[in-house]
C-alpha positions as a printed NumPy array, in Angstrom:
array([[ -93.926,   -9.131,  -63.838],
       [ -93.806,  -10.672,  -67.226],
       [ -97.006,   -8.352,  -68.564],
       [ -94.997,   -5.504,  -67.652],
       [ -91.24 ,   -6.425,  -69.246],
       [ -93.339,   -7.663,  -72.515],
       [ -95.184,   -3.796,  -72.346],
       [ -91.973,   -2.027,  -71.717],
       [ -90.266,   -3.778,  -74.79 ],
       [ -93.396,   -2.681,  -76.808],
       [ -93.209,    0.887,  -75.655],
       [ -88.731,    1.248,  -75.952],
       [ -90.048,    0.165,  -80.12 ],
       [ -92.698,    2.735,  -80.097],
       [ -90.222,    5.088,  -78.72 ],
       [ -87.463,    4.06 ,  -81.095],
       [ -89.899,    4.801,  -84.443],
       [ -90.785,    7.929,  -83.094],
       [ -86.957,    8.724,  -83.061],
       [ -86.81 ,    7.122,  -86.129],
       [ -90.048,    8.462,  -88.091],
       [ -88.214,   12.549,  -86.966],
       [ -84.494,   11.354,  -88.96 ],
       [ -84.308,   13.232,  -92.226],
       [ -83.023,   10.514,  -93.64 ],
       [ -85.94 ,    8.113,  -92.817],
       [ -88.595,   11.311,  -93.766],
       [ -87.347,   11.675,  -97.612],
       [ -87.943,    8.016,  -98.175],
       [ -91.236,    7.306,  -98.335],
       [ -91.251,    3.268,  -98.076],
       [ -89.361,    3.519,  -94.676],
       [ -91.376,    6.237,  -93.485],
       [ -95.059,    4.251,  -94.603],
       [ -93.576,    1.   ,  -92.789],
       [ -92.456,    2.788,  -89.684],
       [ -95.652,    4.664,  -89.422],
       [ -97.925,    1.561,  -90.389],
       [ -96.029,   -0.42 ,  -87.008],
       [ -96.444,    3.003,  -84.902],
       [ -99.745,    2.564,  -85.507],
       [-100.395,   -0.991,  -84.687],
       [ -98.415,    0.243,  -81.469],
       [-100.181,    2.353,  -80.621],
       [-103.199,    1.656,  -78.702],
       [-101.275,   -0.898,  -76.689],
       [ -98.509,    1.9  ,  -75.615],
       [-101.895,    4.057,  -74.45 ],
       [-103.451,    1.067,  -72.629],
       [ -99.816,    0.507,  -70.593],
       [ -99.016,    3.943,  -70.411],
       [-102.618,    4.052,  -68.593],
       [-101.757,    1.033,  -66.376],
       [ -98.626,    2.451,  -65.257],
       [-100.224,    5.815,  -64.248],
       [-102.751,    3.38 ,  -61.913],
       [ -99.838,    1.555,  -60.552],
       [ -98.464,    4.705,  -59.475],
       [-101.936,    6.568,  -57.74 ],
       [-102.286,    2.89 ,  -55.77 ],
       [ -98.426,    3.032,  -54.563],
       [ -99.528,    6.584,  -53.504],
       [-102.743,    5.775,  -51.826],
       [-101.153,    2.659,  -49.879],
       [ -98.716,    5.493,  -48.767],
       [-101.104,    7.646,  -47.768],
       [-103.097,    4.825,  -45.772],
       [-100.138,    3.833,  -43.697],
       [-100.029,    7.194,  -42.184],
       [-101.317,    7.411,  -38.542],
       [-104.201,    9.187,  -37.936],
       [-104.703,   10.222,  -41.306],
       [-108.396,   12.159,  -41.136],
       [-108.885,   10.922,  -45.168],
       [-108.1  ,    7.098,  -44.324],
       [-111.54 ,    6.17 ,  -45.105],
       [-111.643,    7.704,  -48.205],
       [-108.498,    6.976,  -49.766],
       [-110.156,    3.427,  -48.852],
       [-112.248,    3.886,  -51.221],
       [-110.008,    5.189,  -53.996],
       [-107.495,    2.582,  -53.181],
       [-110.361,   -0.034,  -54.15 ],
       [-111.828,    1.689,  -57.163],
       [-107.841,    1.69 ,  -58.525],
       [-107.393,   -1.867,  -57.771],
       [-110.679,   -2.633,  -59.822],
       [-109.196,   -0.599,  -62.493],
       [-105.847,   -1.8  ,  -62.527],
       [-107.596,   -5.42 ,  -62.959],
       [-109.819,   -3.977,  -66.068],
       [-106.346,   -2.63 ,  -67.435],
       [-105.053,   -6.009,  -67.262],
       [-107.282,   -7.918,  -68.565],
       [-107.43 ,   -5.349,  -71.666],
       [-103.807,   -5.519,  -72.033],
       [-103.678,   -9.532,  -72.047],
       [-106.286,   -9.639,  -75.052],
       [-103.831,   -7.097,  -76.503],
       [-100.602,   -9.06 ,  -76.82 ],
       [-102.476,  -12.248,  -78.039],
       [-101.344,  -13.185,  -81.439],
       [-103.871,  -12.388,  -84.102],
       [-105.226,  -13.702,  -86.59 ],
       [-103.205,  -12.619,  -90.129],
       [-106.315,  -12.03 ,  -91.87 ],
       [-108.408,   -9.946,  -89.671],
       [-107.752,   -6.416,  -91.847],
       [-108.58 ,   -8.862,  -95.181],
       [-111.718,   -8.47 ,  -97.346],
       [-114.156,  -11.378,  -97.343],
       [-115.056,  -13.431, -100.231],
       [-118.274,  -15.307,  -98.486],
       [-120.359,  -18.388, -100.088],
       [-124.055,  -18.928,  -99.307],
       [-125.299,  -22.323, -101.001],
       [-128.946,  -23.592, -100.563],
       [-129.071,  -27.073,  -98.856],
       [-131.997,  -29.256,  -97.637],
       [-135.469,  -27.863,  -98.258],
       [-135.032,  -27.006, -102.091],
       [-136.69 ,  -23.815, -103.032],
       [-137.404,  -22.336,  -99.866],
       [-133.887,  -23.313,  -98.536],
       [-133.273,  -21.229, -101.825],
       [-135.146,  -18.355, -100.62 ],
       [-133.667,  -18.536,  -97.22 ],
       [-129.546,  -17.93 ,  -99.231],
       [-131.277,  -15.086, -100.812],
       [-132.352,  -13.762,  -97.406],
       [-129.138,  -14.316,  -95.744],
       [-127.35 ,  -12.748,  -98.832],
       [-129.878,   -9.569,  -97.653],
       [-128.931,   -9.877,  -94.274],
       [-124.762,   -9.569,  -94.791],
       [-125.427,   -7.119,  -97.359],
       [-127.374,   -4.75 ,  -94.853],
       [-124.384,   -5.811,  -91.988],
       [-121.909,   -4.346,  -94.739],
       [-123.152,   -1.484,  -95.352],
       [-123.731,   -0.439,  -91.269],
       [-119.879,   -0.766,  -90.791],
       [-119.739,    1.334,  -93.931],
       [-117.945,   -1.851,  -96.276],
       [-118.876,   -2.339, -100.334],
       [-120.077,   -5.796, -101.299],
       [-119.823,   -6.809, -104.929],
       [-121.365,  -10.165, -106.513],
       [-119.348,  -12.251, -108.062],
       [-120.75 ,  -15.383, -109.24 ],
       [-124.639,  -16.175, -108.314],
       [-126.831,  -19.181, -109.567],
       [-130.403,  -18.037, -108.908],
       [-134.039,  -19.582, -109.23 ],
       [-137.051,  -18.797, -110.987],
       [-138.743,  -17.438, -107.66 ],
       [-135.506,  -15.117, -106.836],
       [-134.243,  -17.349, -104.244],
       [-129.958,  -18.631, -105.141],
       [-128.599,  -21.925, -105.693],
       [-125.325,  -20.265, -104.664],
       [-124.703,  -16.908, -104.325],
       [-120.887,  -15.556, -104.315],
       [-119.76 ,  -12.183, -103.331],
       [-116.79 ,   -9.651, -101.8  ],
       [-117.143,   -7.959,  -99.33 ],
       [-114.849,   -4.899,  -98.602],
       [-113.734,   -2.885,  -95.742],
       [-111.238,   -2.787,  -92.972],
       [-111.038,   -5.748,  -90.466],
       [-113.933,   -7.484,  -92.164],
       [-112.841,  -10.815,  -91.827],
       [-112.513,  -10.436,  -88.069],
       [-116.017,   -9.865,  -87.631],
       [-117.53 ,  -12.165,  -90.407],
       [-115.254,  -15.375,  -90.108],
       [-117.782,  -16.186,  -87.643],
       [-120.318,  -16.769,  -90.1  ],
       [-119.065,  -20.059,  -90.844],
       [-121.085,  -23.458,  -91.036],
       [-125.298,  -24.281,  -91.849],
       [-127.329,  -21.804,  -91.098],
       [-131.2  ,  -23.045,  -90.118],
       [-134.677,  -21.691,  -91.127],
       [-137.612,  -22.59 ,  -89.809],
       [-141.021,  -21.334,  -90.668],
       [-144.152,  -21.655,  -93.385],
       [-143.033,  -21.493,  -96.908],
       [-144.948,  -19.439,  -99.159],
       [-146.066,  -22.714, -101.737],
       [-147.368,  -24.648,  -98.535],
       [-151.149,  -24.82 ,  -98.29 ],
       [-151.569,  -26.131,  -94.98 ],
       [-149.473,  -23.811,  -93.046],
       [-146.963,  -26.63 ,  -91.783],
       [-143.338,  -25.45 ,  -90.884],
       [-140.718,  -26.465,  -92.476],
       [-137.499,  -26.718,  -91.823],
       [-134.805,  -25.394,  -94.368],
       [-130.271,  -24.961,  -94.146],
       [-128.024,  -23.209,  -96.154],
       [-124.067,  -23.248,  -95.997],
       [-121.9  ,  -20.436,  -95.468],
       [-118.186,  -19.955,  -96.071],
       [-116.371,  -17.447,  -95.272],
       [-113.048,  -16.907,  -97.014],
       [-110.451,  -14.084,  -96.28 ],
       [-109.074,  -12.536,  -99.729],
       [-105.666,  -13.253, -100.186],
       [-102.347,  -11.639, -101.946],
       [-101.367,  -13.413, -104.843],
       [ -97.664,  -14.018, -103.36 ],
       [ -99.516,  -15.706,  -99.81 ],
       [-100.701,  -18.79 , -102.093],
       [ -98.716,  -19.587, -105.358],
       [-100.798,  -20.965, -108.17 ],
       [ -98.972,  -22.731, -110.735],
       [-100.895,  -22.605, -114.474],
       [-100.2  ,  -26.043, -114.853],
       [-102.362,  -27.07 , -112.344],
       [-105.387,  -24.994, -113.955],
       [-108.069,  -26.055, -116.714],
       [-109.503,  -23.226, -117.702],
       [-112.91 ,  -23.252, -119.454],
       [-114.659,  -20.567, -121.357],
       [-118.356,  -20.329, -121.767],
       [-121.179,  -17.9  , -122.628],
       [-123.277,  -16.759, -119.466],
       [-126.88 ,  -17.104, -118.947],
       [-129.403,  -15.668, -116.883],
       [-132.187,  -16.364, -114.503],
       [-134.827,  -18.441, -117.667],
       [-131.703,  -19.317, -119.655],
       [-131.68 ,  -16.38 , -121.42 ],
       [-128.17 ,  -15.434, -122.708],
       [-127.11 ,  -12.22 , -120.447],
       [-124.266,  -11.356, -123.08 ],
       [-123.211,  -12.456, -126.989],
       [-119.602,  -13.825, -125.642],
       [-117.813,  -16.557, -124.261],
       [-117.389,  -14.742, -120.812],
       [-118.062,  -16.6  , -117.925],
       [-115.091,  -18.619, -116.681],
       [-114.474,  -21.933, -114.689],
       [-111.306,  -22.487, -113.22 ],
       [-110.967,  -26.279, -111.913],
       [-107.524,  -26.542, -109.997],
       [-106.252,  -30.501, -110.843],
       [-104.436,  -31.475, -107.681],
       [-107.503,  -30.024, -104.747],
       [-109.765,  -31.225, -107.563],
       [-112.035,  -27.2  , -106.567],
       [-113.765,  -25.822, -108.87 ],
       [-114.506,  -22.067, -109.545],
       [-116.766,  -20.41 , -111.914],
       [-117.399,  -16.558, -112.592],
       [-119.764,  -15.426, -114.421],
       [-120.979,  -11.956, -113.668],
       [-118.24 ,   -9.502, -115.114],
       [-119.015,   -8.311, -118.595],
       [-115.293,   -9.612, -119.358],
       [-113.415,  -12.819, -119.631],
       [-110.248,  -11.29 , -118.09 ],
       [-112.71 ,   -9.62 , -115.535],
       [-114.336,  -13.179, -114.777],
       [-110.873,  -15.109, -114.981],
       [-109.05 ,  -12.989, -112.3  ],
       [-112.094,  -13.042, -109.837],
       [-112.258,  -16.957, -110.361],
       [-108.342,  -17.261, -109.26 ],
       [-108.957,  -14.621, -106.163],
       [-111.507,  -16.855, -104.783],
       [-109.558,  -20.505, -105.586],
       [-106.618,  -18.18 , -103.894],
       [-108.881,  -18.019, -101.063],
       [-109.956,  -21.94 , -100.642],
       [-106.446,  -23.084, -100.947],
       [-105.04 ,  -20.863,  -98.245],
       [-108.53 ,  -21.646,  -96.205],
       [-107.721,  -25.822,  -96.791],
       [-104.012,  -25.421,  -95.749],
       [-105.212,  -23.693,  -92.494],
       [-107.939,  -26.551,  -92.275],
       [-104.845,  -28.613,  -92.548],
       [-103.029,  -27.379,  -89.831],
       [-105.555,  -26.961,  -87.269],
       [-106.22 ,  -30.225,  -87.825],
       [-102.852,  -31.218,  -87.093],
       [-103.103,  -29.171,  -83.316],
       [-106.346,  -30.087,  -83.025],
       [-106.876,  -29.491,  -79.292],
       [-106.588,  -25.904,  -79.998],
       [-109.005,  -26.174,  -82.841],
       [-111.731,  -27.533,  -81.116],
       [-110.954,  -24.74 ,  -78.409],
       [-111.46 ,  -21.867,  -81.149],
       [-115.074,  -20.31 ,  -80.909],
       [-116.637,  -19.525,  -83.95 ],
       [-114.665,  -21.249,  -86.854],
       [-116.625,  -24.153,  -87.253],
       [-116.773,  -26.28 ,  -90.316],
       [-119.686,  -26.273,  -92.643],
       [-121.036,  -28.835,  -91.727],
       [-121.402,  -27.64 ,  -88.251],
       [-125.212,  -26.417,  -87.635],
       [-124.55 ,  -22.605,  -85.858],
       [-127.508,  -20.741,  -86.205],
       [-131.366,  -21.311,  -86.31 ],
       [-133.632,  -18.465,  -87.485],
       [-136.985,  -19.663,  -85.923],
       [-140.02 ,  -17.711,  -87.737],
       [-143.353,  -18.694,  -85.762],
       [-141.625,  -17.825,  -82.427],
       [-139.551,  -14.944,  -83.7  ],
       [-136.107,  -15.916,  -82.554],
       [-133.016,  -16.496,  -83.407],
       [-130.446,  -18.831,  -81.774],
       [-126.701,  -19.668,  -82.073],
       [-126.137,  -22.715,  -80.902],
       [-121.915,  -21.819,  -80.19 ],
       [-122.57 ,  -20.033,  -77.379],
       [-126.454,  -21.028,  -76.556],
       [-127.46 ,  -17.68 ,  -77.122],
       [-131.007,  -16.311,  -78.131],
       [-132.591,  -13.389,  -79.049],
       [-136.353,  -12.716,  -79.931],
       [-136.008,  -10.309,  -82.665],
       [-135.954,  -11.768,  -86.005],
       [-136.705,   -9.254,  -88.362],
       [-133.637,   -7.107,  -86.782],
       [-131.545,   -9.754,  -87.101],
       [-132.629,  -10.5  ,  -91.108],
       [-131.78 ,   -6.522,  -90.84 ],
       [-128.489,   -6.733,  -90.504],
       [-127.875,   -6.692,  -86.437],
       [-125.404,   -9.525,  -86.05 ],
       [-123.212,   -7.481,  -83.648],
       [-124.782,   -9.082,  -80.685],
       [-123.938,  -12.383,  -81.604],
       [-120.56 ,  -11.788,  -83.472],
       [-119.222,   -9.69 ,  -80.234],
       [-120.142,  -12.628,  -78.053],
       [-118.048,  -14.981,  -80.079],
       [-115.468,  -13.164,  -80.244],
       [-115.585,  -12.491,  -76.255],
       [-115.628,  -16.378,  -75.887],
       [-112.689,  -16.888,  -78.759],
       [-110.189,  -14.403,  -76.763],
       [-111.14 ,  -15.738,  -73.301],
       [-110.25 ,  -19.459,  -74.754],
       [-106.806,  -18.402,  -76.385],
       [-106.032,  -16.441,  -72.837],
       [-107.066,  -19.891,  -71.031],
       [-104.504,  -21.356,  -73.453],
       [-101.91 ,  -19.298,  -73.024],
       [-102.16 ,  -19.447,  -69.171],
       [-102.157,  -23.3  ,  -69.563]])
C-alpha cells in the first residue's frame, strides 16, 4: 500500500534522529542537535498516528483469525470488535492522509492583517474598528500578542485603515482565512429613521516574512519622512517619525506611523511591504495553476464578499461554505473557531480530492 511505504519511510527518519540526536558528537553541537530535534518533532505526531494504525492492522488480522475458527463460542463478539476496528482503521486513515499533505510554508508565521473601511463611510468605519475588536479578542483566546502598527482613525473612533501584528504559533493557519470584504448590516447610530444599512470593509491577511524569503533592493525604495498626527490633527510627537515606504517597480505603498522612532517606523514599514510582495508572487503563481486556486477554500481575494454580519436578525453568515450561525455578539467576541475549523475541513478535503485525482 502506498500510505503505508510513504509511513514506514517517515518512521526509518524518525528512527534514524533518534540514533542520531543519542551520538556524542551530534549532542555537543548545538545547531545539529536544535535541527534534528526541530524535524523529530514535526515527526512526530505522524510516527504516533502510524504507529497507532499498525497496532489496528494487527488486532483485525487477529480477530479475522479468530473468526475463521469453527465453532468458536465468541464468534459473535469478535464480530463486533472486528467492525469497531475496521471503523477505526478507516478514521486512522483518513487522519494520516491529511497528515502527509504538503503544507502551507507559512502556517507557524505571525500575521500582519489589514482592515480598511469600504462602502458606507463612517459606519463602514465603525464596522473596521469592530472587526479590529473582534481579531483582537480571537488573539488573545489562543493566547497570541497583537501590536498596532499603522492606524488611520475617525473622529467617532471608527478606522480608515487599521494595521496590526499579530503573534503566536501557527497563526497564519487559522487567520489566512480572514481574507476578502467583510459585510455589516444593521442601523447606524446617526440614522434617524431606523433604516438598515448596509456597510463592507476589506481584510488582508499577510503572513510575516524573513528578510532572506523576499529580497528588497534599496534602489527600488523612496523613502519619505514625516511628522505623525493624531486623531483632530494634533501632532502626536515633535519629530519627523512616521515613515512611507513606496516600492517603484509594484508601485505599493507603506506607511508607519505609530512607533515613537523613525528606525522603529522604517523597519515595520519594510516587514509589511516584505509581506505584500511575497503575498503578490503567490497571487502570481496561483494564478498561473489556477484550477487548483479556485479549488482552495478560504483564500479568496479581496474583492471576494465572505462574510455578512447581519444585526436585526442576529446572524452571521459565510458565504464559502453557506454556513450560519445566530449568535452575533459571540462572534464580534472573538468565536471564529466555528467558522475557521469548517474552512479548513473543506480546504484539506479539496487538496485530498486533488491528490486522488
Amino acid at each position: 500500500m502506498e500510505l503505508v511505504e510513504k509511513l514506514s519511510g517517515i518512521e526509518a527518519r524518525y528512527e534514524e534522529l533518534e540514533r542520531l540526536m543519542a551520538d556524542p558528537d551530534v549532542i555537543s553541537d548545538h545547531v545539529k542537535m536544535a535541527e534534528y530535534a526541530q524535524e523529530r518533532a514535526k515527526l512526530e505526531p505522524i510516527v504516533t498516528a502510524f504507529r497507532e494504525y499498525q497496532g489496528v492492522l494487527k488486532e483485525i488480522e487477529d480477530t479475522r483469525e479468530l473468526l475463521s475458527e469453527d465453532g468458536d463460542e465468541l464468534a459473535e463478539l469478535a464480530q463486533e470488535e472486528l467492525e469497531s476496528l475496521e471503523r477505526r482503521r478507516e478514521e486512522l486513515e483518513r487522519h494520516l492522509q491529511v497528515m502527509l499533505l504538503p503544507r502551507d510554508p507559512r502556517d507557524e508565521k505571525n500575521v500582519i492583517m489589514e482592515i480598511r473601511a469600504g462602502a458606507g463611510g463612517e459606519e463602514a468605519a465603525l464596522f473596521a474598528a469592530d472587526l479590529f475588536r473582534m481579531y483582537v479578542k480571537y488573539a488573545e483566546s489562543h493566547g497570541w500578542k497583537v501590536e498596532v502598527l499603522n492606524t488611520h482613525e475617525t473622529g467617532v473612533g471608527g478606522y480608515k485603515e487599521i494595521v496590526f501584528e499579530v503573534r503566536g504559533k501557527g497563526a497564519y493557519s487559522r487567520l489566512k482565512y480572514e481574507s476578502g470584504v467583510h459585510r455589516v448590516q444593521r442601523v447606524p447610530v446617526t440614522e434617524s429613521q431606523g433604516r438598515i444599512h448596509t456597510s463592507t470593509a476589506t481584510v488582508a491577511v499577510l503572513a510575516e516574512i524573513d528578510d532572506v524569503e523576499v529580497e528588497i533592493k534599496e534602489s527600488d525604495l523612496r523613502i519619505d519622512v514625516f511628522r505623525s498626527r493624531g486623531p483632530g490633527g494634533q501632532s502626536v510627537n515633535t519629530t519627523d517619525s512616521a515613515v512611507r515606504i513606496t516600492h517603484i517597480p509594484t508601485g505599493i505603498v507603506v506607511t508607519c506611523r505609530d512607533e515613537r522612532s523613525q528606525l522603529q517606523n522604517r523597519a515595520r514599514a519594510l516587514s509589511i511591504l516584505r509581506a505584500k510582495l511575497y503575498e503578490m508572487e503567490m497571487q502570481r503563481r496561483w494564478a498561473e495553476r489556477d484550477e487548483a486556486r479556485r479549488s482552495q477554500v478560504g483564500h479568496g481575494e479581496r474583492s471576494e464578499k465572505i462574510r455578512t454580519y447581519n444585526f436585526p436578525q442576529n446572524r452571521v453568515t459565510d458565504h464559502r461554505i453557506g454556513m450560519t450561525v445566530h449568535n452575533l455578539d459571540a462572534v464580534l467576541e472573538g468565536d471564529l473557531d466555528p467558522f475557521i475549523d469548517e474552512l479548513a475541513t473543506r480546504e484539506q478535503a479539496e487538496k485530498l480530492r486533488a491528490v486522488g485525482a
